[in-house]
N, C-alpha and C positions, 0 to 999 in steps of 0.2 A: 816292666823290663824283663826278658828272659836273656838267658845267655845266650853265645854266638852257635850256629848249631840247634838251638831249640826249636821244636814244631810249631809252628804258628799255635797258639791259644784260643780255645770256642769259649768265647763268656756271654753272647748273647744270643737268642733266639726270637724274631717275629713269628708272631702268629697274627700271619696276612688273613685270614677267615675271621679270626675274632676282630682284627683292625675295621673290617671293611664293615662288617655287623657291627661296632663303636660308631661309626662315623657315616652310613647311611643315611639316618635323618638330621644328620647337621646341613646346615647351608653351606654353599661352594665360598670358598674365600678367595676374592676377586679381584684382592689388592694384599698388600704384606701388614702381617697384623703387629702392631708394636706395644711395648710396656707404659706404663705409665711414663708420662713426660713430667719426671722429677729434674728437679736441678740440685747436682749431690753433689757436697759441698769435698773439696777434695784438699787432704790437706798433706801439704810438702815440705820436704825435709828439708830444712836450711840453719847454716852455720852462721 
């Protein structure tokens, strides 16, 4: 949160050159990758 009036904030930086040298010899992803398919147990408030 900044106050009304403040300059927008810089907190993060890519470094697009280092990304692309990461991720060169990975495979293209073809489909959307997901987490493990857990079943989490979810627990509700009640009176």
């Amino acid at each position: 949160y900044l106050p009304k009036g403040h300059p927008p904030a810089h907190d993060i930086e890519f470094d697009i050159d280092a990304l692309r040298k990461q991720w060169k010899n990975r495979p293209e992803l073809t489909e959307p990758a997901y987490g493990p398919d857990l079943q989490v147990q979810r627990k509700v408030h009640r009176h």
